[in-house]
C-alpha positions as CSV (number, residue, x, y, z in Angstrom):
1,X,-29.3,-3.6,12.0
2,X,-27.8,0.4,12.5
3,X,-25.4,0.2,9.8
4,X,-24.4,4.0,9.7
5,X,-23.0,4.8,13.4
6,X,-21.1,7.4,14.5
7,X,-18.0,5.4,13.2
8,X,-19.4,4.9,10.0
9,X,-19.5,7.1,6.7
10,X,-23.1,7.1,4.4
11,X,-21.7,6.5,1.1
12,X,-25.3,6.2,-0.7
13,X,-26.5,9.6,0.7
14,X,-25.7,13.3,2.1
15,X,-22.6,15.2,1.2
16,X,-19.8,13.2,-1.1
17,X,-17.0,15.6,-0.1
18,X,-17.2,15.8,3.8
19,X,-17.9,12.2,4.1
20,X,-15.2,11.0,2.1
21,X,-13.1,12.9,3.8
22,X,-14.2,11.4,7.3
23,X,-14.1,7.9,5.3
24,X,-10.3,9.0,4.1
25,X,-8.3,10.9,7.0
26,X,-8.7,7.9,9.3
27,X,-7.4,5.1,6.5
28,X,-4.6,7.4,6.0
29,X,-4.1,8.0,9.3
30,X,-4.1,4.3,9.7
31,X,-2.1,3.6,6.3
32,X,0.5,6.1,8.2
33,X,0.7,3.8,11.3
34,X,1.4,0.9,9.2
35,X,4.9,2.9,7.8
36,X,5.6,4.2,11.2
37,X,6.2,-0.2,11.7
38,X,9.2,0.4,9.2
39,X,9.7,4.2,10.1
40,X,10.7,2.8,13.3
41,X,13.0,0.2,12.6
42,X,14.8,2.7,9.9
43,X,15.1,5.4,12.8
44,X,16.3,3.4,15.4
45,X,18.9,1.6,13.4
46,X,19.5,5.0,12.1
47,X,20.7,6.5,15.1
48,X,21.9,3.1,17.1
49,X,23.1,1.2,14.8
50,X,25.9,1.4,12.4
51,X,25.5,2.4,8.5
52,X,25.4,-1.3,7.0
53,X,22.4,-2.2,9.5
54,X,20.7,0.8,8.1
55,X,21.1,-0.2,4.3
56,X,20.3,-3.8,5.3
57,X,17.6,-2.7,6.8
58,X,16.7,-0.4,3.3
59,X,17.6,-3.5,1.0
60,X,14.7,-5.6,3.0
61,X,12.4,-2.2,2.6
62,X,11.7,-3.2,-0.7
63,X,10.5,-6.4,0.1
64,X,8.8,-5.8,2.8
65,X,6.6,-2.8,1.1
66,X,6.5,-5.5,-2.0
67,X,4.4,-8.0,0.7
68,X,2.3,-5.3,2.2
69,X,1.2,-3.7,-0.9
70,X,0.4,-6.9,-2.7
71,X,-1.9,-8.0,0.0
72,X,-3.2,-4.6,0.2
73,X,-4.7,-4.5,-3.5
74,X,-5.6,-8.2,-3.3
75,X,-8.1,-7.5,-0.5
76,X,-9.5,-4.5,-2.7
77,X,-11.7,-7.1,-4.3
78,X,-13.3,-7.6,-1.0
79,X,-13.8,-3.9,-0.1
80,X,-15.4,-3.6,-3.8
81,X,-17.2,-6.7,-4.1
82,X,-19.2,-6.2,-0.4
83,X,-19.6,-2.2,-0.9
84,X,-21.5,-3.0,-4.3
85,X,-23.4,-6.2,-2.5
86,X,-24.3,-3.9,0.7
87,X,-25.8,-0.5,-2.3
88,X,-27.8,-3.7,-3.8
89,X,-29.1,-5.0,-0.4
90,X,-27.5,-8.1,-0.9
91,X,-26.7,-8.7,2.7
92,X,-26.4,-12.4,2.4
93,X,-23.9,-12.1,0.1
94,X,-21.9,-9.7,2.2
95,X,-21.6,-12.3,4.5
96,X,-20.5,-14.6,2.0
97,X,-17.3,-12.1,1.3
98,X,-16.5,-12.0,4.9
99,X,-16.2,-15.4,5.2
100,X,-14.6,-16.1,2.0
101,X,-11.9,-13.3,2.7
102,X,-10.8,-14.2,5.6
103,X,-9.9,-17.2,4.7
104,X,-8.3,-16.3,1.5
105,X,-5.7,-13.7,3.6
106,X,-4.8,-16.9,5.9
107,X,-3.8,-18.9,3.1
108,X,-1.9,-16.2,1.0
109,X,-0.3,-14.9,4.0
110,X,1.3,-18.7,4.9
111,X,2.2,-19.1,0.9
112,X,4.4,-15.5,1.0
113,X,5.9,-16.7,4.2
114,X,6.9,-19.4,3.4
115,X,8.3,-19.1,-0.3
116,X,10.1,-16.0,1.5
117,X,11.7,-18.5,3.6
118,X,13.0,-20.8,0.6
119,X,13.7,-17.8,-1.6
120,X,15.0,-14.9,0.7
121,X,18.3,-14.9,0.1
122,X,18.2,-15.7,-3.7
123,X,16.1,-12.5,-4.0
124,X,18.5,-10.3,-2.1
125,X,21.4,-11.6,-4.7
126,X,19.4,-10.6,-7.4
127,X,19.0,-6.9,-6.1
128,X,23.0,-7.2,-6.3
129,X,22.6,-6.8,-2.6
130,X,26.4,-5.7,-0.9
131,X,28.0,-9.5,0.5
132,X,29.0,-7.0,3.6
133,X,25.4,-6.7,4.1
134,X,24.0,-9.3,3.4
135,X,23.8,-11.2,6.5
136,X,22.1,-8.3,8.2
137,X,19.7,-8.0,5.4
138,X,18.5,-11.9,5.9
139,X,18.4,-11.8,9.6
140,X,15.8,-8.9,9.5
141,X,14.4,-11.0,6.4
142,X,13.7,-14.0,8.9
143,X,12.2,-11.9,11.9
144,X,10.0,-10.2,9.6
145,X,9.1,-13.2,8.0
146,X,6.1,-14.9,10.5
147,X,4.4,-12.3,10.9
148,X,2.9,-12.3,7.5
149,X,-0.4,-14.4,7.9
150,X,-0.7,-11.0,10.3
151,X,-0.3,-8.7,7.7
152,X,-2.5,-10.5,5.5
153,X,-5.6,-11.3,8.0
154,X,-5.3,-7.2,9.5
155,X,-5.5,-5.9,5.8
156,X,-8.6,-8.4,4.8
157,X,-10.2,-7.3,8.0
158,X,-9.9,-3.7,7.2
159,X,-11.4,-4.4,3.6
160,X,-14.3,-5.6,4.8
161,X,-15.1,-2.9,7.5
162,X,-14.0,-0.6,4.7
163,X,-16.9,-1.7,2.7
164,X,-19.2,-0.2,4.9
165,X,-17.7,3.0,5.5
166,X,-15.8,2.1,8.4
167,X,-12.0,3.8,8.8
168,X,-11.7,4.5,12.2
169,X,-11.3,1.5,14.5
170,X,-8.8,0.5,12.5
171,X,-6.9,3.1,13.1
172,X,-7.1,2.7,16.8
173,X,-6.2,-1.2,16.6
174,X,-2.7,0.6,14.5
175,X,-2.1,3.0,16.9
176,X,-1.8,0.5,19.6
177,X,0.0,-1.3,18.0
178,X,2.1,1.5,16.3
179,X,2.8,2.5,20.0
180,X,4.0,-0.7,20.9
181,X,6.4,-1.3,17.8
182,X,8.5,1.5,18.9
183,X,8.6,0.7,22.8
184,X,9.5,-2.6,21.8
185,X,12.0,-1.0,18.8
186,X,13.8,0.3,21.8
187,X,13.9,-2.5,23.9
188,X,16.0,-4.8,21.7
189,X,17.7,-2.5,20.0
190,X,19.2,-0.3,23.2
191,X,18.5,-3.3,25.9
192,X,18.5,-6.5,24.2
193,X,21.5,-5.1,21.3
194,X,19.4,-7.1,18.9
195,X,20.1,-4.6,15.9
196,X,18.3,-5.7,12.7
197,X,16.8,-8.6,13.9
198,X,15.3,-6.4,17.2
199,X,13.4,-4.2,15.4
200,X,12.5,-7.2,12.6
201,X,11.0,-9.0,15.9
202,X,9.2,-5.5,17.2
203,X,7.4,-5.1,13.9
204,X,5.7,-9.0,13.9
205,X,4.9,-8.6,17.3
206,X,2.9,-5.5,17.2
207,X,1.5,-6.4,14.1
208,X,0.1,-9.5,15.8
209,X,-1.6,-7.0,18.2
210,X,-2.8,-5.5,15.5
211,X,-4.4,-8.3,13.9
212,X,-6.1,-9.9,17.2
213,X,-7.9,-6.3,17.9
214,X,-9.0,-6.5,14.2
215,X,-10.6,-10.4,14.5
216,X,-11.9,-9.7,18.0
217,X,-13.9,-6.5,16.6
218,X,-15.0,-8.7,13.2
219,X,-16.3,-11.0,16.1
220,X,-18.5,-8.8,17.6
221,X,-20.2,-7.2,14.6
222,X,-23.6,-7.8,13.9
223,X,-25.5,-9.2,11.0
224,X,-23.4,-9.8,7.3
225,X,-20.3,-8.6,8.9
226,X,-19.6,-10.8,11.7
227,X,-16.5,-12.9,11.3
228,X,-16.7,-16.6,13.0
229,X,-14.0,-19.1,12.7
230,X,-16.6,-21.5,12.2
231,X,-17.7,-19.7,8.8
232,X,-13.6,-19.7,7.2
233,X,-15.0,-21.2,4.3
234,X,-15.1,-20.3,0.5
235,X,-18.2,-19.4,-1.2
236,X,-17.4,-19.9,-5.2
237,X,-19.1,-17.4,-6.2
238,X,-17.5,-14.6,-3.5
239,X,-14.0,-15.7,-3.7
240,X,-14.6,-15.5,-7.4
241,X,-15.8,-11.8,-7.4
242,X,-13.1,-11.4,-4.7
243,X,-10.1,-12.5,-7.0
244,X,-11.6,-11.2,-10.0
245,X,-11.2,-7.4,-8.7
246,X,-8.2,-7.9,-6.1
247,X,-6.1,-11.1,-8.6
248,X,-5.4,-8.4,-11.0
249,X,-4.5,-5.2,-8.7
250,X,-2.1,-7.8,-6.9
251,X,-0.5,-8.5,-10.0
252,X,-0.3,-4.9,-11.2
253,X,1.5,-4.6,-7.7
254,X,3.7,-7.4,-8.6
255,X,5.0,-6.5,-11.3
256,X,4.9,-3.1,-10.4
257,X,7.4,-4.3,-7.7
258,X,9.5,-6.0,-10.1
259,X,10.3,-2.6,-12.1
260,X,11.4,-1.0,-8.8
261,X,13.4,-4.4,-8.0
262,X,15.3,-3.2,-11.3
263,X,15.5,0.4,-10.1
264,X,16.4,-0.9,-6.6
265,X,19.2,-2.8,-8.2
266,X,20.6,0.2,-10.3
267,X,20.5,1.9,-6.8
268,X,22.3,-0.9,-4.6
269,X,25.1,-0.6,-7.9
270,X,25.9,3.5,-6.6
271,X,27.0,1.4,-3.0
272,X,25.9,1.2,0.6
273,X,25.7,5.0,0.9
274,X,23.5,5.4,-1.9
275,X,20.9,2.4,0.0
276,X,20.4,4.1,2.7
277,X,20.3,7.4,1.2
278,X,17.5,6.1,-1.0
279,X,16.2,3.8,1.9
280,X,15.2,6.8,3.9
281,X,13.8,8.7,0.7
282,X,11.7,6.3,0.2
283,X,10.2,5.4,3.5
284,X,9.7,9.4,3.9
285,X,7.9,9.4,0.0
286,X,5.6,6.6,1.6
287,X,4.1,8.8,4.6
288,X,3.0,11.2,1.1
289,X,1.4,8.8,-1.0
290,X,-0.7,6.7,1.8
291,X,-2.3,10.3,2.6
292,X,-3.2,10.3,-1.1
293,X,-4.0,6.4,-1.0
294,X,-6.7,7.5,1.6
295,X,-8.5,9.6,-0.9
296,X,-8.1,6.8,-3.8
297,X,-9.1,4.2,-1.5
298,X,-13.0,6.3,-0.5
299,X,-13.2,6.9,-4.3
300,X,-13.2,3.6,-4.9
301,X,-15.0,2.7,-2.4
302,X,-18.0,5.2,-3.1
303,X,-18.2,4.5,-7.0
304,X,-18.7,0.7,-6.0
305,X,-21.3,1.5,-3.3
306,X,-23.2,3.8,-5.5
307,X,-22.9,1.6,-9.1
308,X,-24.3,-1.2,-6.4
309,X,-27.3,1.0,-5.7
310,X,-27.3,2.0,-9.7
311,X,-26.7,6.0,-9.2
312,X,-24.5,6.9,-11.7
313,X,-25.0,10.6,-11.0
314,X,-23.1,9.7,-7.8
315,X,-20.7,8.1,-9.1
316,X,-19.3,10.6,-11.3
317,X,-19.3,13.2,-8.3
318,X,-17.8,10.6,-6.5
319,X,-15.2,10.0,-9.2
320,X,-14.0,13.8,-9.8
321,X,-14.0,14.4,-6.2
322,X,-11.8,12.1,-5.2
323,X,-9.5,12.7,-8.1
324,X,-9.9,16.6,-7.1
325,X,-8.9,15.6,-3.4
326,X,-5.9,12.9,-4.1
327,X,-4.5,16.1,-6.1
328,X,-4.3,18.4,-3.9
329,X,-3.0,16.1,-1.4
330,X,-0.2,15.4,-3.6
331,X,0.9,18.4,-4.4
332,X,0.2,20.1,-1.4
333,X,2.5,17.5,1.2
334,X,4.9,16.6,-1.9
335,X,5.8,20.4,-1.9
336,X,6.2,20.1,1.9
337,X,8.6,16.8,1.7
338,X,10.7,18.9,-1.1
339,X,11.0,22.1,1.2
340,X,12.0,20.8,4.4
341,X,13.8,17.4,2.8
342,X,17.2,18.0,4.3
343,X,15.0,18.3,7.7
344,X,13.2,14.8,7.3
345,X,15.9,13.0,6.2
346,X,18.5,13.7,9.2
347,X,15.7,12.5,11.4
348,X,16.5,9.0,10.1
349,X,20.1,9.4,10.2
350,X,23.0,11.9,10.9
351,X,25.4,11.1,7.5
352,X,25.7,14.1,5.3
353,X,26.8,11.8,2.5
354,X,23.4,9.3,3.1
355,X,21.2,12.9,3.9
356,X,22.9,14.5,0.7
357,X,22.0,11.5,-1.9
358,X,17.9,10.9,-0.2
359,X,17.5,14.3,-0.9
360,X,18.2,14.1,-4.9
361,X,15.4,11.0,-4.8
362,X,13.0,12.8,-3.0
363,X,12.9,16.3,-5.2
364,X,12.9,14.1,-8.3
365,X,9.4,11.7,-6.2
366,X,7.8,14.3,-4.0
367,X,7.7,17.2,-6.2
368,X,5.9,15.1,-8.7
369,X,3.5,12.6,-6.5
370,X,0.4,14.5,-7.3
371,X,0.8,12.8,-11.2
372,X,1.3,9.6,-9.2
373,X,-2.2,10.2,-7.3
374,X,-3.6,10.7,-10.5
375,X,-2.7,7.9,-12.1
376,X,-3.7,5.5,-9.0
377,X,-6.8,7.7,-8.1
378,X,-8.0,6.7,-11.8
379,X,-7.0,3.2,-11.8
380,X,-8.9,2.6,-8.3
381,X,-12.4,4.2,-9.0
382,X,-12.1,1.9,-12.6
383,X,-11.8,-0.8,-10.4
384,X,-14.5,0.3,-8.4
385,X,-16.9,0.3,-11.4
386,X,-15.9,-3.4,-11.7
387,X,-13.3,-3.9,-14.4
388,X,-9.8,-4.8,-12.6
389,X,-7.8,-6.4,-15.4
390,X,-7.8,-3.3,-18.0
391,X,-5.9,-0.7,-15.6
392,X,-4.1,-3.3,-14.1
393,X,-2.9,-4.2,-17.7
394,X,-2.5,-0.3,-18.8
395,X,-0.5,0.5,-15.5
396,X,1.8,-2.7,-16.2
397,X,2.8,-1.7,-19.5
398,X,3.1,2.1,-18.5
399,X,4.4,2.1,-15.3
400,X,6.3,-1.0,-15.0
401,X,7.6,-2.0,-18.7
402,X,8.5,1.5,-19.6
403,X,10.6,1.7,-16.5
404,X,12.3,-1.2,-17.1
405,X,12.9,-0.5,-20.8
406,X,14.4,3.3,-19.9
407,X,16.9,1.7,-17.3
408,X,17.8,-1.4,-19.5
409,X,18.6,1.9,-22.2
410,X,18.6,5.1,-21.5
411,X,20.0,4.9,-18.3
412,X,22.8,2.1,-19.3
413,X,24.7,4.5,-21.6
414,X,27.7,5.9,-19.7
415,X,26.4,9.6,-20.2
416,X,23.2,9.1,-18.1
417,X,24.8,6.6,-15.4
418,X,23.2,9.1,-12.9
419,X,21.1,9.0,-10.0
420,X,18.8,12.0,-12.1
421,X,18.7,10.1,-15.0
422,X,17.5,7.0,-13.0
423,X,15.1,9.0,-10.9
424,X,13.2,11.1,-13.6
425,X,11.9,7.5,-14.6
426,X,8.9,7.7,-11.7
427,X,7.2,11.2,-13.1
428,X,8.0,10.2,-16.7
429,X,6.0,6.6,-15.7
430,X,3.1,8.0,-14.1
431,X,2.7,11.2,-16.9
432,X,2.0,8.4,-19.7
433,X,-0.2,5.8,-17.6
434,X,-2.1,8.4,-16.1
435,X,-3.3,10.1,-19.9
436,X,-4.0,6.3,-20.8
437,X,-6.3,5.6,-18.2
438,X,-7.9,8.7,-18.5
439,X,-9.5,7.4,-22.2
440,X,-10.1,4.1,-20.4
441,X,-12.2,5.6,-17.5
442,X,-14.2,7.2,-20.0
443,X,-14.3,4.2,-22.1
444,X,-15.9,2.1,-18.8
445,X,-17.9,4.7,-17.9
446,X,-20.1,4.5,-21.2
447,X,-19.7,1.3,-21.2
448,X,-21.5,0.9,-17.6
449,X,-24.3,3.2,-18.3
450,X,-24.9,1.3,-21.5
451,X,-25.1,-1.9,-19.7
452,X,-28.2,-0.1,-17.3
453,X,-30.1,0.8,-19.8
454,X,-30.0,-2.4,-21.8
């Protein structure tokens, strides 16, 4: 079989920089897409609805970023686990991933649906969510809702082409459907006077379209990565290397979530101004960090190909370049968010009181992210050397428990009841995790090399 087309990147040999930047720009691209989903429903409730269904629609934000994300690291142990079996020439076993995946995604993505559907509402009281919201809020909860198993079996399917250095036709299967989502955004919004539950409805459709384009192209690979229904079976020993690297990133993301759950809450206490204010901040802070995501993503992706083929010269190159690239990124577009943030925001909506408190979150998250890219940029290539659980555990304790402390303190004392003292708690985060992982990178690293020799 061809395995390096014209659509695919050579991670094993030629140039690290230029090809991980052909493996990256098209998974941000794509990454970018998958925001534009929410983008859309934000900006058309934005400018045709009315102020609640925007901060109904930013109280769901959380959650729904909280179910994208955690399937999104989960299927990083299939990207890493068939990258390192494809540098060892284990092509058997690459097919063995596939199948196991794939199956794994459907499964999860039924569970989060459905504990979503029992929990919902209990969850949105816990984020103190306004009662003159909340009906909104659940009714795009329960549109958004089925299309799930979607999310979870277009994100598995993307891992595995990943593995082999494939970005771009995913992108083109999100940019169908990214077209779609906002035709259809339109449609029952302006047309149907759907509101939330329109643009709820658009996103699971186009996602759906997203997800058949994605199995029909896994059905007509060749060789270890051709997907058959027939083959949705678990291998023990690849849904064990699977969940060994992608259980702990997905748990790192839950609780990850769970600190900005807490943040989210001291948000939702400044009112329905402050939501969607901070609703819009966010969603615009997201189109920064998947461009850096891209970057982490090949790096982690290249160490695992080339510690599969045992080159650890190229994994160190691979290592500082993407670091050196995720960087740059951040600071580069973070600096571009800060300067033109008044700009961005009103796209979303036309309130000078929402505009005026988005723009406090996003100087205080944009003109920092590059630290953020750091810290996941380290965590990720860790990962990729085959050790999940240590900078899931560091990242926890740094980026999640030390949130959660300085809100449950800091920010409680009647002083520093403040939207800048509650912000500052993302750079201060990231500083400290990303200096910890540092050591532990270093610490793998040996520890890897020591391993080869022995």
């Amino acid at each position: 079989m061809k395995l390096h087309s014209s659509r695919t990147v050579d991670m094993a040999h030629g140039p690290i920089f230029s090809g991980m930047v052909r493996f990256a720009l098209p998974l941000a691209a794509s990454s970018i897409l998958q925001l534009l989903f929410n983008a859309a429903d934000v900006i058309v409730i934005g400018q045709f609805g009315s102020a609640n269904s925007l901060a109904a629609v930013g109280a769901d934000g959380l959650l729904v970023g909280f179910f994208a994300n955690v399937l999104l690291n989960l299927s990083i142990g299939a990207t890493v686990l068939a990258a390192r079996h494809l540098g060892a020439g284990e092509r058997d076993k690459v097919r063995c991933v596939v199948g196991s995946s794939m199956l794994l995604a459907l499964i999860t993505g039924f569970i989060f649906m459905t504990a979503m559907f029992i929990a919902g509402k209990p969850f949105l009281r816990l984020l103190d969510t306004p009662e003159e919201i909340m009906p909104l809020a659940l009714q795009y909860l329960y549109f958004y809702l089925p299309g799930l198993p979607g999310v979870a079996l277009y994100n598995f399917g993307a891992a595995v082409l990943r593995a082999k250095g494939d970005t771009i036709r995913p992108f083109f299967f999100l940019l169908a459907a990214g077209v779609l989502n906002v035709v259809l955004n339109l449609f029952f919004v302006i047309v149907c006077k759907m509101d939330v539950a329109g643009v709820a409805l658009a996103t699971t459709i186009s996602q759906y379209v997203a997800t058949a384009l994605m199995l029909v192209c896994l059905a007509r690979e060749h060789g270890e990565f051709r997907f058959e229904w027939r083959e949705l079976r678990f291998d023990g020993d690849a849904l064990r290397g699977v969940l060994k690297i992608g259980a702990p990133a997905a748990f790192q993301c839950l609780v990850f979530y769970i600190s900005n759950f807490v943040i989210q809450a001291a948000v939702n206490s400044f009112g329905p101004v402050t939501m969607a204010g901070n609703a819009v901040a966010a969603n615009i802070e997201m189109f920064v960090w998947v461009c850096m995501s891209g970057f982490e993503q090949a790096g982690m992706t290249y160490v695992s190909r080339n510690y599969g083929a045992r080159n650890l010269e190229r994994v160190d190159r691979s290592n500082r370049i993407s670091l050196l690239c995720t960087v740059l990124t951040g600071m580069v577009l973070g600096s571009v968010v800060v300067l033109f943030a008044a700009d961005l925001v009103g796209i979303y909506t036309p309130d000078p009181a929402a505009i005026s408190q988005a723009v406090i979150r996003v100087r205080f998250v944009c003109g920092t992210y590059a630290v953020c890219g750091l810290m996941d940029g380290i965590a990720c290539n860790i990962r990729g050397l085959g050790y999940s659980m240590l900078p899931s555990i560091v990242t926890i304790f740094g980026a999640c428990v030390l949130r959660i402390v300085w809100i449950m303190t800091v920010f409680q004392m009647p002083r520093n009841h403040s939207l800048n003292f509650l912000y500052v708690v993302y750079p201060g985060s990231w500083t400290v995790t990303a200096l910890v992982l540092s050591v532990c990178y270093m610490f793998v690293r040996r520890r890897v090399a020591w391993k080869m020799a022995s």
